[in-house]
ROSE-267459 format. One line per field, with one value per residue (C-alpha): residue in one letter; x, y, z. Coordinates in Angstrom, 1 decimal, padded with zeros to 4 digits, m for minus. Example, Ala and Ser with C-alpha at 12.3 -4.5 7.8 and 13.67 -1.06 7.14 Angstrom:
2
type	(a_s)
u	(012.3_013.7)
v	(m004.5_m001.1)
w	(007.8_007.1)
# end
This chain:
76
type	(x_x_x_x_x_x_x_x_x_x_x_x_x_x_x_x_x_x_x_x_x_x_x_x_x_x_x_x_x_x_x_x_x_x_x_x_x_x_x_x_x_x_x_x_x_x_x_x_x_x_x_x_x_x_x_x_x_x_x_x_x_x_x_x_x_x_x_x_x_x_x_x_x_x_x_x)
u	(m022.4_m019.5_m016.3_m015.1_m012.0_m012.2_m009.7_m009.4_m007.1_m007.0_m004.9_m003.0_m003.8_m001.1_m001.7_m004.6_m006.3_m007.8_m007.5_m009.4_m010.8_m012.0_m012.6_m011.8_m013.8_m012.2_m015.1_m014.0_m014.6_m013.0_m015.3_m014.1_m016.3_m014.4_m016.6_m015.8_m016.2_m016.6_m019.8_m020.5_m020.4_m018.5_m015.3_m014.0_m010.1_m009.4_m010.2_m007.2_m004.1_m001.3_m001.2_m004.8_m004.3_m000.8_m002.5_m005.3_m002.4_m000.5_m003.7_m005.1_m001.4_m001.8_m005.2_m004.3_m001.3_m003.2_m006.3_m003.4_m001.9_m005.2_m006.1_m003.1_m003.2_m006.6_m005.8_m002.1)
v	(038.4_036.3_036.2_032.5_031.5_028.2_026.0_022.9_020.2_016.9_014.4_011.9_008.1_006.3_002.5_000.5_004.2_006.3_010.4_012.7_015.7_018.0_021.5_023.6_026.6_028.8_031.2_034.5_033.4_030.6_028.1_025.4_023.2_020.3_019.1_015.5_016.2_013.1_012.4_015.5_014.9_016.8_015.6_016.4_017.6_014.4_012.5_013.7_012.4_012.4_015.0_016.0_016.8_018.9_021.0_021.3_022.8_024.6_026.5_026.8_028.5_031.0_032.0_032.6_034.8_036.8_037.2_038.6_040.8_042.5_042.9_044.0_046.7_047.6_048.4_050.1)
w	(m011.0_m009.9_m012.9_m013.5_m015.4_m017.5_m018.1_m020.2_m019.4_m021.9_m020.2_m022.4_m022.1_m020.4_m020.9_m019.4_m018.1_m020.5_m021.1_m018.9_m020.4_m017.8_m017.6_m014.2_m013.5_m010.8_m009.5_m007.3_m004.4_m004.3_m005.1_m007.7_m010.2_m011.9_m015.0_m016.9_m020.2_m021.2_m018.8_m017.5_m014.2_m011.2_m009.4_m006.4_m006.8_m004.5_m007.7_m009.6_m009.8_m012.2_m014.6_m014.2_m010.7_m011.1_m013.4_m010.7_m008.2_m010.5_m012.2_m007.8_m007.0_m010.0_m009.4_m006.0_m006.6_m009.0_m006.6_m004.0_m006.6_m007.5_m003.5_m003.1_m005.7_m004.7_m001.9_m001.5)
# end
């Protein structure tokens, strides 16, 4: 069984576009499923922007260092 980390992200409205609230599931290997919470329908990370997609790439670098960390202790 493959781990997967969830993360909620609740963007705040900024004028005429309403708040996002999505959660990001970051699977082992790799693979990434965006969820709208409010529709329940999958995005593509090319559908971000703003906030929404900042927290995409900071949460992506993170999960990647601590994927490298664990290989890397693994196997030393």
């Amino acid at each position: 069984m493959e781990n997967c980390e969830h993360l909620r992200y609740l963007e705040p409205s900024r004028g005429a576009r309403p708040s996002r609230d999505l959660t990001f599931k970051f699977y082992d290997s790799g693979k990434l499923v965006i969820v709208d919470n409010d529709t329940g329908h999958t995005m593509n990370p090319r559908e971000l922007s703003g906030g929404s997609y900042d927290f995409y790439v900071r949460q992506r670098i993170a999960f990647i260092k601590r994927e490298l960390s664990a290989k890397i202790s693994k196997y030393a």
